[in-house]
C-alpha positions in Angstrom: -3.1 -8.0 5.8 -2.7 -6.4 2.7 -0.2 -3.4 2.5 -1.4 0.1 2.4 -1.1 1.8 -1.1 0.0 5.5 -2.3 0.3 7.3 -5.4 3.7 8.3 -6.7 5.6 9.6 -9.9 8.6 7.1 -10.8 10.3 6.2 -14.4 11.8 3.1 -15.2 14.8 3.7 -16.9 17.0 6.6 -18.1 15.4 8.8 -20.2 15.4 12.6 -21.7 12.9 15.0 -21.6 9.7 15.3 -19.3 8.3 11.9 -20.8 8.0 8.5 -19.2 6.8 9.7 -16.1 4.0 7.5 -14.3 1.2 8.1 -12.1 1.0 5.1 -10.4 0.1 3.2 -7.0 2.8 1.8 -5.1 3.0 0.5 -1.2 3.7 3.3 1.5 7.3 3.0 2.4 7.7 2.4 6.2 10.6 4.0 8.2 13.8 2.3 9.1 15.3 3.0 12.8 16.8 6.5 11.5 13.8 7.5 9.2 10.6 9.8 9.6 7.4 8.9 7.4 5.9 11.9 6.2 2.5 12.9 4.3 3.6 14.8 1.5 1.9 18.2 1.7 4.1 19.6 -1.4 7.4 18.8 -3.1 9.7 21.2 -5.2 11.6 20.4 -8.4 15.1 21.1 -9.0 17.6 21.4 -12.7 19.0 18.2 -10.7 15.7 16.2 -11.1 15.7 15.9 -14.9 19.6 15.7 -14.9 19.3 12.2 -12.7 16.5 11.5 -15.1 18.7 11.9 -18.0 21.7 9.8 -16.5 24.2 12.9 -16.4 24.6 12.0 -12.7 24.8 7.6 -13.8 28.4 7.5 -13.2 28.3 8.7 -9.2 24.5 8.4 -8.1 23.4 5.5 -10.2 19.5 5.0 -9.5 17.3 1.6 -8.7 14.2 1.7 -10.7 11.5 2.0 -10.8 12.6 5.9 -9.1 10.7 8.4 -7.5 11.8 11.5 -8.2 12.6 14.8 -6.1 14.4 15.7 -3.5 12.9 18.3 -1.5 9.3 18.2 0.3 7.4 19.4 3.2 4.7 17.8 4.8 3.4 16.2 8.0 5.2 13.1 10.2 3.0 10.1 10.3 5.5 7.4 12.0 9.3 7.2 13.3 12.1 4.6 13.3 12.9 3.9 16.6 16.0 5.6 16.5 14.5 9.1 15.8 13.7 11.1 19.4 13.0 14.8 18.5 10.3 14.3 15.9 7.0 13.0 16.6 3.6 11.7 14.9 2.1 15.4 13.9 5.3 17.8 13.4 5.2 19.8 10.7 8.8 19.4 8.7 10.8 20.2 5.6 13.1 17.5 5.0 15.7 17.2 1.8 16.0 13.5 0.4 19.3 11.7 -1.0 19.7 12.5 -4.6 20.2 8.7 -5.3 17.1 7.6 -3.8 14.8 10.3 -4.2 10.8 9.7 -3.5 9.3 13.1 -3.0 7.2 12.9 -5.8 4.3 10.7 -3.7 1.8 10.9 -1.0 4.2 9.1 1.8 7.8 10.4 1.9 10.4 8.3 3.9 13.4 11.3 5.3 16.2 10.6 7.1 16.6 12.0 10.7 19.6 14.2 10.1 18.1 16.2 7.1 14.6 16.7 8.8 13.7 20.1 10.0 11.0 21.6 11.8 8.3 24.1 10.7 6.4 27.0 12.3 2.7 27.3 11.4 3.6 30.5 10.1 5.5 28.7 7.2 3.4 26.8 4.4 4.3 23.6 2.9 5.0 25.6 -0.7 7.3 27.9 0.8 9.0 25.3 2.9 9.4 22.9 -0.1 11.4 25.2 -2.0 14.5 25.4 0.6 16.3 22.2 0.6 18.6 22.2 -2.2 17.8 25.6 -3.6 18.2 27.8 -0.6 20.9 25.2 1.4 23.0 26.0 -1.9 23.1 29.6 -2.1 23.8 30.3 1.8 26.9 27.8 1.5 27.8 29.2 -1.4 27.2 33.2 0.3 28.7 31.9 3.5 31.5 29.3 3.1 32.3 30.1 -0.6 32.2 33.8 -0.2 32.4 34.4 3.4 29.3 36.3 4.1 28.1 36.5 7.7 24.4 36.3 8.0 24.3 36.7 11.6 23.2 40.3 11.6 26.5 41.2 12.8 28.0 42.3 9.5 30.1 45.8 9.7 32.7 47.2 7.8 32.5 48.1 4.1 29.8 46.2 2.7 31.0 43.5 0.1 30.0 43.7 -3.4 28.2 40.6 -4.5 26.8 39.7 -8.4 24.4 36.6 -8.5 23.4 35.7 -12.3 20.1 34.2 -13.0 18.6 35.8 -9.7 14.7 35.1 -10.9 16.2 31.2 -10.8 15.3 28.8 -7.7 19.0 29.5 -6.2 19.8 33.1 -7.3 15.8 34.4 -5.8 17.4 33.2 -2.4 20.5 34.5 -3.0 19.7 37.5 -3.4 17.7 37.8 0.0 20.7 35.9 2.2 23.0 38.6 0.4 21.2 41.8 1.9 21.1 40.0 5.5 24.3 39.6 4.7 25.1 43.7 4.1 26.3 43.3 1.0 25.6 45.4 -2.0 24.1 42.9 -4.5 23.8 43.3 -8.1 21.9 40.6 -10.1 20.9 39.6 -14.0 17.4 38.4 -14.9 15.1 38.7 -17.4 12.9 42.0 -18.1 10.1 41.0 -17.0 11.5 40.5 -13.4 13.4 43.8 -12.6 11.2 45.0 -10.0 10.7 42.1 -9.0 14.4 41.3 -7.9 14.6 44.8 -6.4 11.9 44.3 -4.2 13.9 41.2 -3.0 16.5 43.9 -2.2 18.8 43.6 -5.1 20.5 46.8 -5.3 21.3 46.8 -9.2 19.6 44.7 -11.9 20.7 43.9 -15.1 18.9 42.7 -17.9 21.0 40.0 -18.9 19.8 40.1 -22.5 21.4 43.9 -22.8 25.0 44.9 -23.6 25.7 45.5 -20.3 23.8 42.7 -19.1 25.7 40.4 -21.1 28.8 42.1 -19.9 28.0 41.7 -16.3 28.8 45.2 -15.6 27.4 47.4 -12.5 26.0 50.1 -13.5 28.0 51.6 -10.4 30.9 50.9 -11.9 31.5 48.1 -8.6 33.9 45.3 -9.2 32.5 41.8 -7.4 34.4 40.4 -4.6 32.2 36.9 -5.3 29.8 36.1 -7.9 26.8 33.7 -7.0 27.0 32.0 -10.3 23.3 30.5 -10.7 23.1 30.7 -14.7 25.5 28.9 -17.8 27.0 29.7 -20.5 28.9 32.8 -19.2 33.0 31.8 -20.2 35.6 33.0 -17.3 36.3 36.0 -19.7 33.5 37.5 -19.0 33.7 37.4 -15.5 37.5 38.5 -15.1 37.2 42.3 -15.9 34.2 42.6 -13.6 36.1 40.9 -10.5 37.9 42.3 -7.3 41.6 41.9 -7.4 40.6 38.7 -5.0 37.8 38.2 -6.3 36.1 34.7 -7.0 33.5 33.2 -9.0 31.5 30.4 -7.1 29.9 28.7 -10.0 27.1 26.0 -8.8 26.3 24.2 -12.1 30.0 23.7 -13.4 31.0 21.9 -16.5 34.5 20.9 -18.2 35.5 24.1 -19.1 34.8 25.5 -15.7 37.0 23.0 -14.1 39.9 23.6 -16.2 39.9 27.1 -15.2 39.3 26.3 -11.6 42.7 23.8 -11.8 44.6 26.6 -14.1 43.9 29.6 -11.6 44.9 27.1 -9.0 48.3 26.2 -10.6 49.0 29.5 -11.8 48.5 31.7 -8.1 45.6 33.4 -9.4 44.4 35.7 -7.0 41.4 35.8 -8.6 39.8 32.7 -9.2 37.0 30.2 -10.2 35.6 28.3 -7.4 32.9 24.9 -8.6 30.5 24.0 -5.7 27.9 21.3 -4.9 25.9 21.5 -1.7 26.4 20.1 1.2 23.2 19.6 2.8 23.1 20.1 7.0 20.0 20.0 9.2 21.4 22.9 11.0 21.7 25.2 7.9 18.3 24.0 7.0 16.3 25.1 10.2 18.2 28.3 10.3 16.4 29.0 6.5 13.3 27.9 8.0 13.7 30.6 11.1 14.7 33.6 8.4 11.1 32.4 6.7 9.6 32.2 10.2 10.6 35.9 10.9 9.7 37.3 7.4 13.3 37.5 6.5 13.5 34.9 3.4 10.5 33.8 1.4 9.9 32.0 -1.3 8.8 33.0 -4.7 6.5 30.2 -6.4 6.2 29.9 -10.1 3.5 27.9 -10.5 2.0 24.5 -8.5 0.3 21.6 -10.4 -1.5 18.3 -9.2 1.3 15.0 -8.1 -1.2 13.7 -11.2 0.4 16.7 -14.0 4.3 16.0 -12.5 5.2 15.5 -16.1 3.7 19.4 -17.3 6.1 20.5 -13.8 9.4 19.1 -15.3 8.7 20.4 -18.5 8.6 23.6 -17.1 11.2 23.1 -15.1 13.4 21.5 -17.8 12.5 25.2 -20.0 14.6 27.0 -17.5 12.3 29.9 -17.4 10.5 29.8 -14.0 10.4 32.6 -11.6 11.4 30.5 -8.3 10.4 27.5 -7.9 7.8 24.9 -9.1 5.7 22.8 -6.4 3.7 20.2 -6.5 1.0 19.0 -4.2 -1.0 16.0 -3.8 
């Protein structure tokens, strides 16, 4: 009997750039004793996607080609392993993928159990698709990094809270898990997003092309208990007038230079300090996202969607750094 066939986007090797991509057909995966199949309704890129393509990430996640890229998708569950009890043949999920094996860039998307959520009607596939890795990182970082409670039970003074880049796929959820949070947020964008960002419920917004945008200063005058670090290429003096006396920058895309300073502040007793974080995913953190977009309380800004068959015009975009929230693709 001969195997049943799906389109996908995979590369063969390591390469720059939004090239090498290929539309293909390939056999639908089948699910192993912990693993979910699912139609993929829509998938979401992230900065990550092109970096794994590029081989930044060769020395820890090496990848088996040909690879599928994307980690983050939403769609229907056709099939279960055996092992898998609360999902079923029809649930509607969001489900993040490991970065070393990817596969959300085709019609049939084999999850694992643990980082399978759940959907409500009420949530789309788009909207759903851009949680995983974007929104999962910016409420650890709000919550674990900077101790934020989300839980509605926030009093005392509010904290003061910067997130750079806040147009970005991270920082636009950010932004929104800050103000549940009852903090005062200040963020930096572009121009052409102000309003935008305020209607998210940013309190101040910079434009991060101004003096004092470049600065990082509040137009309040506030000094930032954490900073939700979304952009690059701001250096830890830029930061270190604008902080607390304990206050921390938690900076999600760190390079060298951000790691020295995190292990000089560390040596030295720094009260304030520099804080590099990569997400840890967990289902739990995953369907409480999908219950904030359930309730209205978190959505999700899409830049733009394009055709599984025009993935290569979706990581260009995505590699221009540029996009208001996120990029999706749909079958």
């Amino acid at each position: 009997m001969a195997k049943k066939v799906m389109h996908a986007v995979r590369y063969e090797g390591y390469c720059d750039g939004a090239t090498g991509l290929r539309y293909a057909e390939v056999p639908v995966p089948s699910p192993k004793k912990d693993e979910v199949l699912l139609r993929m309704e829509a998938a979401s890129l992230n900065p990550a996607d092109y970096k794994i393509k590029k081989g930044m990430a060769r020395p820890f996640l090496p990848c088996k080609f040909p690879f599928v890229p994307a980690t983050d998708v939403a769609g229907e569950v056709v099939d279960v392993g055996s092992g898998v009890k609360d999902l079923k043949a029809g649930d509607k999920v969001v489900a993040m993928l490991g970065f070393s094996v990817g596969g959300g860039l085709a019609d049939f998307v084999v999850a694992h159990k643990t980082l399978t959520a759940k959907r409500a009607p009420e949530v789309t596939a788009a909207e759903a698709a851009g949680l995983p890795m974007a929104a999962l990182t910016a409420h650890q970082a709000l919550t674990i990094c900077a101790g934020i409670k989300l839980d509605g039970n926030s009093s005392g003074k509010p904290a003061n809270i910067l997130v750079t880049a806040a147009s970005g796929g991270v920082g636009h959820y950010a932004v929104q898990l800050a103000k549940l949070g009852n903090a005062h947020v200040t963020a930096t964008c572009g121009a052409r997003n102000i309003e935008l960002i305020k209607s998210l419920g940013a309190d101040e917004v910079l434009d991060y092309k101004t003096a004092d945008g470049a600065a990082l200063r509040s137009p309040s005058g506030r000094k930032y208990e954490a900073v939700i670090h979304c952009a690059t290429g701001i250096p830890w003096s830029t930061f270190e007038p604008n902080l607390s006396d304990n206050g921390k920058v938690i900076d999600l895309t760190p390079g060298p230079s951000a790691l020295l300073t995190f292990v000089f502040k560390r040596l030295t007793f720094s009260k304030k300090q520099l804080i590099p974080m990569f997400v840890c995913a967990k289902k739990e953190n995953l369907e409480f996202l999908v219950g904030l977009m359930k309730e209205g309380k978190l959505k999700t800004l899409v830049d733009s969607k394009y055709p599984l068959s025009n993935a290569e015009d979706a990581l260009a975009k995505c590699i221009d750094g540029h996009a208001t929230g996120k990029i999706i693709l749909e079958p």
